[in-house]
N, C-alpha and C positions, 0 to 999 in steps of 0.2 A: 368687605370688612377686614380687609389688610393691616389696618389700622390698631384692631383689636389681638392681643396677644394667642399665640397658638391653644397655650394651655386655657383662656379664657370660654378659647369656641368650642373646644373638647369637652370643657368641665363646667356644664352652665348650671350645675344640682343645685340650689339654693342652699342645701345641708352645706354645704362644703367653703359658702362667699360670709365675710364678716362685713357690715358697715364700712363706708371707706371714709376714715376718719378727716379727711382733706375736705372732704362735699359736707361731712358733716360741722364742721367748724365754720365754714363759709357760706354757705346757703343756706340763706333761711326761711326758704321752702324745702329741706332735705327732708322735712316729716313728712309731708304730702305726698311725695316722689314715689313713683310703683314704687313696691318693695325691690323688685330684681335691679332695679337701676339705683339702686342704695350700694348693692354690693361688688366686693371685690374677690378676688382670689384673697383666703389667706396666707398665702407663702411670699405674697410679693410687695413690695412699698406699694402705698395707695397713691397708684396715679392711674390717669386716663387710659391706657390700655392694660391695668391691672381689672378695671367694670366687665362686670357679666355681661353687659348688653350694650348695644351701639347708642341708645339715647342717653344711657350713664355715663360712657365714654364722652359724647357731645357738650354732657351737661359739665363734666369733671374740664372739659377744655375751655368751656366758656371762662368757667371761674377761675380756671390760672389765666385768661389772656385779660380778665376783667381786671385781675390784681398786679400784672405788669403795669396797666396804662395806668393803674392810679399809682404805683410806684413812680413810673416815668411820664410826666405830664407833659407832652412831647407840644410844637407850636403847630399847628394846619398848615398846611400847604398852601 
């Protein structure tokens, strides 16, 4: 879990993580989502290794690489 920030794996208290506004604006399956894979540290921008959990962090990346490719509709190889 390299990937995940230090404070994320120290501090996994559900008291402590707010909604990550990013997953929530994009995903719309954000309701259904465990609740711990909703959350973020509140001290840090809502991004992928701001997620309490590795599947939040996964789900937080899918959906930024999802909105690059339709930003940049690139040709196949």
């Amino acid at each position: 879990m390299e990937h995940i920030a230090t404070n994320a794996r120290k501090r996994t208290d559900s008291r402590s993580g707010c909604p990550c506004e990013f997953c929530q604006q994009l995903d719309p399956q954000f309701p259904g989502r465990n609740p711990m894979d909703q959350l973020v540290l509140p001290n840090r921008k809502h991004t992928a290794a701001a997620h309490l959990t590795e599947d939040g962090y996964v789900r937080h990346r899918v959906l930024e690489l999802a909105r690059m490719v339709s930003r940049h509709p690139g040709t196949a190889a």
